[in-house]
BALO-656130 format. One record per residue (C-alpha): residue number from 1; chain; x negated, y negated, z negated. Coordinates in steps of 0.2 Angstrom, whole numbers, plus 5000, padded with zeros to 4 digits. Layout:
! residues N
@resi NUM	chain A	x X	y Y	z Z
...
//
This chain:
! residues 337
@resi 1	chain A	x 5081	y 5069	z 4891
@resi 2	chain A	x 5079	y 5052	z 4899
@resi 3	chain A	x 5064	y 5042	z 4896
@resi 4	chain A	x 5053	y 5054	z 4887
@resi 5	chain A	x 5039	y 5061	z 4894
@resi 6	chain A	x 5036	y 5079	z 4898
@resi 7	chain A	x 5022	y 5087	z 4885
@resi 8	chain A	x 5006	y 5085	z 4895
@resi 9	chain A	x 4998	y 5103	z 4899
@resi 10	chain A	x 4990	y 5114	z 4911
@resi 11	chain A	x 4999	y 5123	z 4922
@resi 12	chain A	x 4998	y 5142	z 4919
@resi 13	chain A	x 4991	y 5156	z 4932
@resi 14	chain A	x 5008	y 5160	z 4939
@resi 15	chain A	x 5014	y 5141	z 4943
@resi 16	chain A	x 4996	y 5138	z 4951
@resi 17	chain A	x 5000	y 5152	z 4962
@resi 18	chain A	x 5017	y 5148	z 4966
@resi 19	chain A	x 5012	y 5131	z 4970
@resi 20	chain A	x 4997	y 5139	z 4982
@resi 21	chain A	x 5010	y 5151	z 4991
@resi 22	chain A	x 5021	y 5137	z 4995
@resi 23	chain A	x 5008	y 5126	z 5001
@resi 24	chain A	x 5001	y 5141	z 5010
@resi 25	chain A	x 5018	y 5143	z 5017
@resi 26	chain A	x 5021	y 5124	z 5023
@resi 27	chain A	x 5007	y 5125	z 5032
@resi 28	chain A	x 5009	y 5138	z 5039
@resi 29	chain A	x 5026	y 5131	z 5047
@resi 30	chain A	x 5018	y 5115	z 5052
@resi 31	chain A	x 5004	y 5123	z 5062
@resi 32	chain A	x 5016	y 5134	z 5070
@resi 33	chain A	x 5026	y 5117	z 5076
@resi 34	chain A	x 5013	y 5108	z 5082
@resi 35	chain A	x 5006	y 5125	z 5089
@resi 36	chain A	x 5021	y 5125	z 5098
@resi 37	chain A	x 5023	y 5107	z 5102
@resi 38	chain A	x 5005	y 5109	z 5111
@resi 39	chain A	x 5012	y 5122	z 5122
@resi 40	chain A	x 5028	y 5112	z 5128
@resi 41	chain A	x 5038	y 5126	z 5121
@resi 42	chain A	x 5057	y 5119	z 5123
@resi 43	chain A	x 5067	y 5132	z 5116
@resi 44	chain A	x 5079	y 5132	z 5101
@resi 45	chain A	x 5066	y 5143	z 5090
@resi 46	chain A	x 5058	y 5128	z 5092
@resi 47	chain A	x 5072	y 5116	z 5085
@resi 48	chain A	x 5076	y 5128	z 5070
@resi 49	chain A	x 5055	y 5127	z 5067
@resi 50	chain A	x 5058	y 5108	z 5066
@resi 51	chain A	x 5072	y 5108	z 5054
@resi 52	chain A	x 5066	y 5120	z 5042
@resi 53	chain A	x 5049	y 5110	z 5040
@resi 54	chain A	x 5059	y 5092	z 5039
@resi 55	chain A	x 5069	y 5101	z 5025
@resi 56	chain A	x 5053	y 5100	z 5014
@resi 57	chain A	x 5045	y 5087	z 5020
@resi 58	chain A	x 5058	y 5073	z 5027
@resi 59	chain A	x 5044	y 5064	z 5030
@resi 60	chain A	x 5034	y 5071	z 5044
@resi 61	chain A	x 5037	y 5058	z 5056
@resi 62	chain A	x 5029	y 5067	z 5071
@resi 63	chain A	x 5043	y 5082	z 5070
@resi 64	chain A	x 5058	y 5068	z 5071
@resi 65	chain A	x 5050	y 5063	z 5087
@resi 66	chain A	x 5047	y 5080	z 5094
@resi 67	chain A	x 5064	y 5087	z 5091
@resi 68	chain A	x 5073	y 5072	z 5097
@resi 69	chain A	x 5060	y 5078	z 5112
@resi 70	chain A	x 5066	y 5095	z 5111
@resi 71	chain A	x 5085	y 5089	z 5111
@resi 72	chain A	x 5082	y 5082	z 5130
@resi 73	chain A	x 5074	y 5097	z 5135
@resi 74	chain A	x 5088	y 5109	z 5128
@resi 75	chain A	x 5102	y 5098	z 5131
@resi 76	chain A	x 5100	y 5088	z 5146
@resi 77	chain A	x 5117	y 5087	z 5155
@resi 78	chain A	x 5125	y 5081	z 5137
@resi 79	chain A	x 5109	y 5068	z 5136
@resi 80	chain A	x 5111	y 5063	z 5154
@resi 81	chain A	x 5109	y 5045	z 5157
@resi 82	chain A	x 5107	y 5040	z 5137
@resi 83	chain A	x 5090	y 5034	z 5136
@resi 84	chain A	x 5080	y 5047	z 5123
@resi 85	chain A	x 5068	y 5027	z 5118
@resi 86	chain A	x 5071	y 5013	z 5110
@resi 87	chain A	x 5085	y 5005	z 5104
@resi 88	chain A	x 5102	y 5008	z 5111
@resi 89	chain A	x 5115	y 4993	z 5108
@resi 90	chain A	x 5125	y 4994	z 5124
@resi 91	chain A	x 5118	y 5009	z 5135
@resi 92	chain A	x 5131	y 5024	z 5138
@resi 93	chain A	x 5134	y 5037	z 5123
@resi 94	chain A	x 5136	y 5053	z 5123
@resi 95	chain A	x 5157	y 5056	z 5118
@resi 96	chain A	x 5161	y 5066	z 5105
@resi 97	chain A	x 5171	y 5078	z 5116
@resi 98	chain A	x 5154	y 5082	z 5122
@resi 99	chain A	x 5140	y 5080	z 5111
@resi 100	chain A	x 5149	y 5083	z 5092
@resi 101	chain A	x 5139	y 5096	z 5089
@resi 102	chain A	x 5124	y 5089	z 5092
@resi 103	chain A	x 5129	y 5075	z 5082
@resi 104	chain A	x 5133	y 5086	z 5067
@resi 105	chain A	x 5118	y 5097	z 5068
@resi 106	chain A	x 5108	y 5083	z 5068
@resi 107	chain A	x 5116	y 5072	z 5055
@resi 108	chain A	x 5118	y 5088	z 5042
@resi 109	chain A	x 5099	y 5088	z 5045
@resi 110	chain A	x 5097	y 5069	z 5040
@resi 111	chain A	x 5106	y 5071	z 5024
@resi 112	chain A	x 5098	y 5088	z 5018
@resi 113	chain A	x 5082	y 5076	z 5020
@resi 114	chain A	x 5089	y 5061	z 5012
@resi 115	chain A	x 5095	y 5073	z 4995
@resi 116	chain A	x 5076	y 5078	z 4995
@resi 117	chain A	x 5070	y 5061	z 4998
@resi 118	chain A	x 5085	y 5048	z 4997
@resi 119	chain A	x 5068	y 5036	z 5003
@resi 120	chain A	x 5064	y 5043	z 5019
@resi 121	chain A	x 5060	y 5029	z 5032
@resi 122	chain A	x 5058	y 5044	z 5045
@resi 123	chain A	x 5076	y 5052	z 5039
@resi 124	chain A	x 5083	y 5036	z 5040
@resi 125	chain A	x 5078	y 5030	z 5055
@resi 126	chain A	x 5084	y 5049	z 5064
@resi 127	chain A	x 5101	y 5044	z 5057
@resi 128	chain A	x 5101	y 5028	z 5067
@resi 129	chain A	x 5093	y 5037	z 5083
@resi 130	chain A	x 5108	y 5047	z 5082
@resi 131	chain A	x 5122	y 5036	z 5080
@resi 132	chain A	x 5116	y 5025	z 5094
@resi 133	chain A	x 5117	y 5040	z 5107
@resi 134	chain A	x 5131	y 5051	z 5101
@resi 135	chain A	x 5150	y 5042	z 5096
@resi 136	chain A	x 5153	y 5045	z 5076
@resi 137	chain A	x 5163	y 5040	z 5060
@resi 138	chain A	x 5153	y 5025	z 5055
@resi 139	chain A	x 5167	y 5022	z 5042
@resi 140	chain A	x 5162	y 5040	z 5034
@resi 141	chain A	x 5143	y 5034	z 5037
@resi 142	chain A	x 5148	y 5016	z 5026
@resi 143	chain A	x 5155	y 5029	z 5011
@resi 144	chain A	x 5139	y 5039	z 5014
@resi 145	chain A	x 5130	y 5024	z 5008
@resi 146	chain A	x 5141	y 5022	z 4994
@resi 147	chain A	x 5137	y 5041	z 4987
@resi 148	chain A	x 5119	y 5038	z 4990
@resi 149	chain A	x 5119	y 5020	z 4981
@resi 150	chain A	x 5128	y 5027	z 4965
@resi 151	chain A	x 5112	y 5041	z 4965
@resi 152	chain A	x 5101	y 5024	z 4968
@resi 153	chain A	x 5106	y 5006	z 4968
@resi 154	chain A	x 5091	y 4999	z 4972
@resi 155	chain A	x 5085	y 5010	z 4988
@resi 156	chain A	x 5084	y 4997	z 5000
@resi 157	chain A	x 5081	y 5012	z 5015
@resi 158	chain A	x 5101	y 5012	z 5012
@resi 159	chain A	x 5105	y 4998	z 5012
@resi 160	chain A	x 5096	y 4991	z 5028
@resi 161	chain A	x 5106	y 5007	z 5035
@resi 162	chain A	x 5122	y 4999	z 5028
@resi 163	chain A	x 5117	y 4982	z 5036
@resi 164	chain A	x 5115	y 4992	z 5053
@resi 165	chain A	x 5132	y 5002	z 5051
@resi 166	chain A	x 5142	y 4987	z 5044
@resi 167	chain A	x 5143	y 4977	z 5061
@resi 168	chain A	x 5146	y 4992	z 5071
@resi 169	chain A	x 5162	y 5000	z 5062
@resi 170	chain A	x 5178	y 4990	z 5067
@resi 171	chain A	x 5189	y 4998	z 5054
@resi 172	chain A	x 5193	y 4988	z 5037
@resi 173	chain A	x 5202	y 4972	z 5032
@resi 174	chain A	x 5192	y 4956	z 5034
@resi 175	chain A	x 5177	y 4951	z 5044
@resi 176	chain A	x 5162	y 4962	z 5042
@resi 177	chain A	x 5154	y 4947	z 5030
@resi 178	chain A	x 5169	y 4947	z 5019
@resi 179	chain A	x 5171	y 4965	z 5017
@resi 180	chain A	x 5150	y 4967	z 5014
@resi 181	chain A	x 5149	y 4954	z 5001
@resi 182	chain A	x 5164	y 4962	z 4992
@resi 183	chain A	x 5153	y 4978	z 4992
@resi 184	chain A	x 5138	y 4969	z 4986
@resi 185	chain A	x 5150	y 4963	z 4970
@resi 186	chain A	x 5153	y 4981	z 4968
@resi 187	chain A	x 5136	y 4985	z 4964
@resi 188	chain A	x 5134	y 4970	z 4956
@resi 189	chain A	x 5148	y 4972	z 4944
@resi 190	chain A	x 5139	y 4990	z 4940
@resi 191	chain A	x 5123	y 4984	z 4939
@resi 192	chain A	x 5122	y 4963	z 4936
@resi 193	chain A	x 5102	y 4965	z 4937
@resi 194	chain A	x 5101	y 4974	z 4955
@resi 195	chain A	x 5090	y 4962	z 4965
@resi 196	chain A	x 5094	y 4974	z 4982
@resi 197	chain A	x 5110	y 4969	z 4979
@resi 198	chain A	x 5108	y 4950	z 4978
@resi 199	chain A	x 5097	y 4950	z 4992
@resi 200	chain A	x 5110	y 4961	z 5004
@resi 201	chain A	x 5123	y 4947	z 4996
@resi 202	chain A	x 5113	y 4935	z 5002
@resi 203	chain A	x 5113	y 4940	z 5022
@resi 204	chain A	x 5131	y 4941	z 5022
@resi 205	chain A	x 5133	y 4926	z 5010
@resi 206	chain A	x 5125	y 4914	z 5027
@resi 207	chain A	x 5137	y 4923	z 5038
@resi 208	chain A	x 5150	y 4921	z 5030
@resi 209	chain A	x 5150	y 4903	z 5025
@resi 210	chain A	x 5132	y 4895	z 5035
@resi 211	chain A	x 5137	y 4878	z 5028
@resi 212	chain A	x 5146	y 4883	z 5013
@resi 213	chain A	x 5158	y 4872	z 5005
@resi 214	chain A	x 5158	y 4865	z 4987
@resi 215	chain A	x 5170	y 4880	z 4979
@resi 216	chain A	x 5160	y 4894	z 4987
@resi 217	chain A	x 5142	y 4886	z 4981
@resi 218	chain A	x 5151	y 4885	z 4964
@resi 219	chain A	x 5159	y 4902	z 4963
@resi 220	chain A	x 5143	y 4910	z 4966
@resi 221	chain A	x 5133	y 4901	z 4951
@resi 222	chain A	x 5147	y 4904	z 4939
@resi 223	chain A	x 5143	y 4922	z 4944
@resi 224	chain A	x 5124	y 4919	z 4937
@resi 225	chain A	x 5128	y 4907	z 4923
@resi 226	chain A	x 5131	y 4923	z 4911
@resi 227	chain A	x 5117	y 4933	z 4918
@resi 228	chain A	x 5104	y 4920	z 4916
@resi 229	chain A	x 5109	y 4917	z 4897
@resi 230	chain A	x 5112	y 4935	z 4893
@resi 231	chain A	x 5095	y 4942	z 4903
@resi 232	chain A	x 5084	y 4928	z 4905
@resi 233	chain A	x 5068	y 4937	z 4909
@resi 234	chain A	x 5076	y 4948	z 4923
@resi 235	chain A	x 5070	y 4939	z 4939
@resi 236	chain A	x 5085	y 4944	z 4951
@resi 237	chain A	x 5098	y 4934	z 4946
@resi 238	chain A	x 5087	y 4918	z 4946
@resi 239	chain A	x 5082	y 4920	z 4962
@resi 240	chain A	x 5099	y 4922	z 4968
@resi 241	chain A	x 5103	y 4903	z 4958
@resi 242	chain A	x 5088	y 4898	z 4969
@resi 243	chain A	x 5095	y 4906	z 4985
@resi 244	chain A	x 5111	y 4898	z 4982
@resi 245	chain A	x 5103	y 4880	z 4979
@resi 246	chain A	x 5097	y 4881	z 4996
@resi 247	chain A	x 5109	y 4888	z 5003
@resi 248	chain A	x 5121	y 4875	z 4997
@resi 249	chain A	x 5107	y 4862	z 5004
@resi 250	chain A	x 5111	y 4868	z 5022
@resi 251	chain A	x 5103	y 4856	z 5038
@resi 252	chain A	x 5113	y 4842	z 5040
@resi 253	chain A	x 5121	y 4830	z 5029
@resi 254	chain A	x 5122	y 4835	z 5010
@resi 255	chain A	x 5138	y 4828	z 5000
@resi 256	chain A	x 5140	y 4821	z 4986
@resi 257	chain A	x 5146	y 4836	z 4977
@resi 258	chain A	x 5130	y 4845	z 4981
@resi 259	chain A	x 5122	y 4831	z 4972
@resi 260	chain A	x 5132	y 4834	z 4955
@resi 261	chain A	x 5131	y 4855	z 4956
@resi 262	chain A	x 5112	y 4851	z 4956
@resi 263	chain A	x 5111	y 4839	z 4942
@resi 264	chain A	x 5122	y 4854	z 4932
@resi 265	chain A	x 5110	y 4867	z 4937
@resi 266	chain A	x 5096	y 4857	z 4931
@resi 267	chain A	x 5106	y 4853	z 4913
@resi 268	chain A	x 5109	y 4870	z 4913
@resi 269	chain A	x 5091	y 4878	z 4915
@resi 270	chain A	x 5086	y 4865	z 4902
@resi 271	chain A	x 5099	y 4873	z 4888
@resi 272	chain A	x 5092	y 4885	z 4891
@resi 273	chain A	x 5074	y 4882	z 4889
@resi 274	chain A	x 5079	y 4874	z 4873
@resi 275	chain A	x 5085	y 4892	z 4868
@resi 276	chain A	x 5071	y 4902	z 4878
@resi 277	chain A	x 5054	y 4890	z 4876
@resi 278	chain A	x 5043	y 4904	z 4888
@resi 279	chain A	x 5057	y 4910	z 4898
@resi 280	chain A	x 5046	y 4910	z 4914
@resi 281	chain A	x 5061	y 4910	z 4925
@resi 282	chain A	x 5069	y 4897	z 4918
@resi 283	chain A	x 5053	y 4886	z 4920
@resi 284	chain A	x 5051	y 4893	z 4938
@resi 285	chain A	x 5068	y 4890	z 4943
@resi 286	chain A	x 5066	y 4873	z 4936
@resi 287	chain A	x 5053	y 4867	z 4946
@resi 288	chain A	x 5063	y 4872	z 4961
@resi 289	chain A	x 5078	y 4863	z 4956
@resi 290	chain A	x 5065	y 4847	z 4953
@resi 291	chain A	x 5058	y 4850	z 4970
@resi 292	chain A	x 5075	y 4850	z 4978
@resi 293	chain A	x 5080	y 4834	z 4967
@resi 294	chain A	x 5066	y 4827	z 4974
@resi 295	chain A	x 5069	y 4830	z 4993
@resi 296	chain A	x 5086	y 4824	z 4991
@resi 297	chain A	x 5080	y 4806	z 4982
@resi 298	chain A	x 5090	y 4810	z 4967
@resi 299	chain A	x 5075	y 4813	z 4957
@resi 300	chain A	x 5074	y 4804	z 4940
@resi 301	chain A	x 5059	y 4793	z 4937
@resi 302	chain A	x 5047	y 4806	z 4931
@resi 303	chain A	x 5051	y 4819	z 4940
@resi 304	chain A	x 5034	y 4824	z 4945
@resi 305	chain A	x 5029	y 4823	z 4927
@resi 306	chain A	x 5044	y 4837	z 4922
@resi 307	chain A	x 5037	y 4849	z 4935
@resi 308	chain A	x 5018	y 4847	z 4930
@resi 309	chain A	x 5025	y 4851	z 4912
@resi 310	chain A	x 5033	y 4865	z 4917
@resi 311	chain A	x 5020	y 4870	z 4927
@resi 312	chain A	x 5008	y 4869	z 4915
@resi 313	chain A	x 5021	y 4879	z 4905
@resi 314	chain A	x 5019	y 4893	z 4916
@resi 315	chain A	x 5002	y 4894	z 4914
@resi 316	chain A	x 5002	y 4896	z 4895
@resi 317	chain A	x 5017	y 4911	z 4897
@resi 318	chain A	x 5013	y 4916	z 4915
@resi 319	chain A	x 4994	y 4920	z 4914
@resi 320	chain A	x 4995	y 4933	z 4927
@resi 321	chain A	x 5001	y 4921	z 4940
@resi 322	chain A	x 4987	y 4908	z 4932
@resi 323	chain A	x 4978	y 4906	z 4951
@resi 324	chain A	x 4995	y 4900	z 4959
@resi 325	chain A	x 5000	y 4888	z 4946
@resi 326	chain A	x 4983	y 4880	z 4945
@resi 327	chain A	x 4985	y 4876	z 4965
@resi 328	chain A	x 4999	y 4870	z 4962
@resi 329	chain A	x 4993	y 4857	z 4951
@resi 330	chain A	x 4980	y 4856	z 4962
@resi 331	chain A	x 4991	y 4851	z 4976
@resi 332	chain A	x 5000	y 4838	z 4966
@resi 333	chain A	x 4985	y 4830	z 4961
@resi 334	chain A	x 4979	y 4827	z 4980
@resi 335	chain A	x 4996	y 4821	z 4987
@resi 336	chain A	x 4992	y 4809	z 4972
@resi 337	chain A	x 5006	y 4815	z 4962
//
């Protein structure tokens, strides 16, 4: 069952010595590798040695290096010319005609180690190395992602390999901003408290719109106007509202409009805090709208008052965060605030 814990005990004689065999075992594997690595052995035993010990441990970073070394040395006329370093944006590749199945090996070896470890920098990163070298489907990668974000929402290794696969597939209607932020409202819409989500929204939200008009700004606070009521001590939706404030306040001239969205985001964060008194986010959220008010000159008259208020609000329902809020007090009183 979900959420309870399993009864704390010992483990008995025969789980200890399972355990010991199979560390026994793994070791075993790994000092054959490096053995093996030490003695410039390029052979294909060597490349199944790799893959059987990066199917337990996805994360031994130093057996991804050697067997995209071991790759070179086995298969050097399909490797020809593709540097085996570094990133590869516009080098040659290696055709499917020729290298698919390298490519497959390899990628069924990524996402063996991805299902034991769906975080794996390492397993990740191989996928990458891959797909930069060898021609692939990156629109079977992009619904890769998707089967691995429905297992985890929030595993942000997936989605910075989305954000590397998005630009790079041509398939798909739209631009590659308007088909990313319709995927970030798909996670959304199944989780509304999914802060990777919002943040991954947020890339393509600037690329999309990098000086955003009026209905955009407003369509993504009507977004957050539920979520903030409904869940106001979940941080990810208020720090969308305060991306989206700024965002809305890009360089250049700010219009009018701008002006009036922000006097309704304030009203609406102070409902709020009528409702919620030590809502936290709601008081940091309006500080920042204060702070904004304030670089714009459309601050009323005690401006600086409201956000020592608040500020000293936080303090009384923040304590953890105590040191922060008394500099900022600090700060004010030296600027003379």
């Amino acid at each position: 069952m979900h959420n309870r814990k399993k009864a704390d005990r010992p483990p008995t004689d025969e789980e200890v010595e399972a355990q010991q065999r199979k560390v026994k075992a793994y070791r075993q594997l790994t000092g054959a590798c490096f053995q093996r690595r030490a003695e410039s052995d390029v052979s294909p035993e060597s490349l199944q040695l790799t893959a059987r010990v990066l199917s337990v441990n996805p994360d031994c970073y130093s057996l991804w290096n050697w067997r995209r070394e071991l790759l070179y040395g086995l298969y050097p006329s399909e490797l020809q010319g593709v540097p085996m370093h570094g990133v590869n944006e516009s080098g040659p590749m290696v055709p499917s005609s020729v290298g698919a199945a390298i490519r497959d090996v390899e990628l069924r070896l990524s996402a063996d180690a991805l299902r034991k470890n769906p975080k794996s920098y390492s397993a990740w990163r191989h996928r990458v190395w891959v797909l930069e070298r060898f021609e692939g489907d990156l629109g079977g990668e992009l619904r890769l992602t998707r089967d691995f974000l429905a297992l985890d929402a929030r595993n942000f290794h997936c989605m910075n390999y989305r954000q590397w696969l998005a630009p790079r597939w041509t398939g798909g209607e739209g631009s590659v901003a308007e088909r990313e932020v319709g995927f970030s409202q798909e996670l959304l819409n199944a989780n509304p408290a999914n802060a990777s989500a919002f943040h991954y929204r947020g890339t393509y939200l600037k690329r999309l719109h990098p000086h955003p008009p009026e209905d955009a700004v407003r369509d993504e606070l009507r977004l957050l106007e539920s979520a903030v009521f409904t869940e106001p001590d979940d941080s990810s939706a208020w720090w969308h509202m305060m991306f989206v404030m700024r965002w809305g306040k890009h360089e250049g001239s700010v219009g009018q409009w701008f002006e009036t969205v922000l006097e309704e985001q304030v009203a609406l964060v102070r409902t709020l805090l009528e409702l919620e008194e030590a809502s936290k986010w709601g008081l940091v959220a309006l500080v920042e709208l204060l702070h904004l008010q304030q670089e714009l000159g459309t601050a009323p008259e005690d401006a600086t008052q409201q956000v020592r208020d608040a500020v000293q609000s936080l303090l009384e329902v923040d304590p953890t965060h105590a040191v922060r809020y008394r500099g900022m007090l600090r700060r004010m009183e030296q600027a003379g605030a």
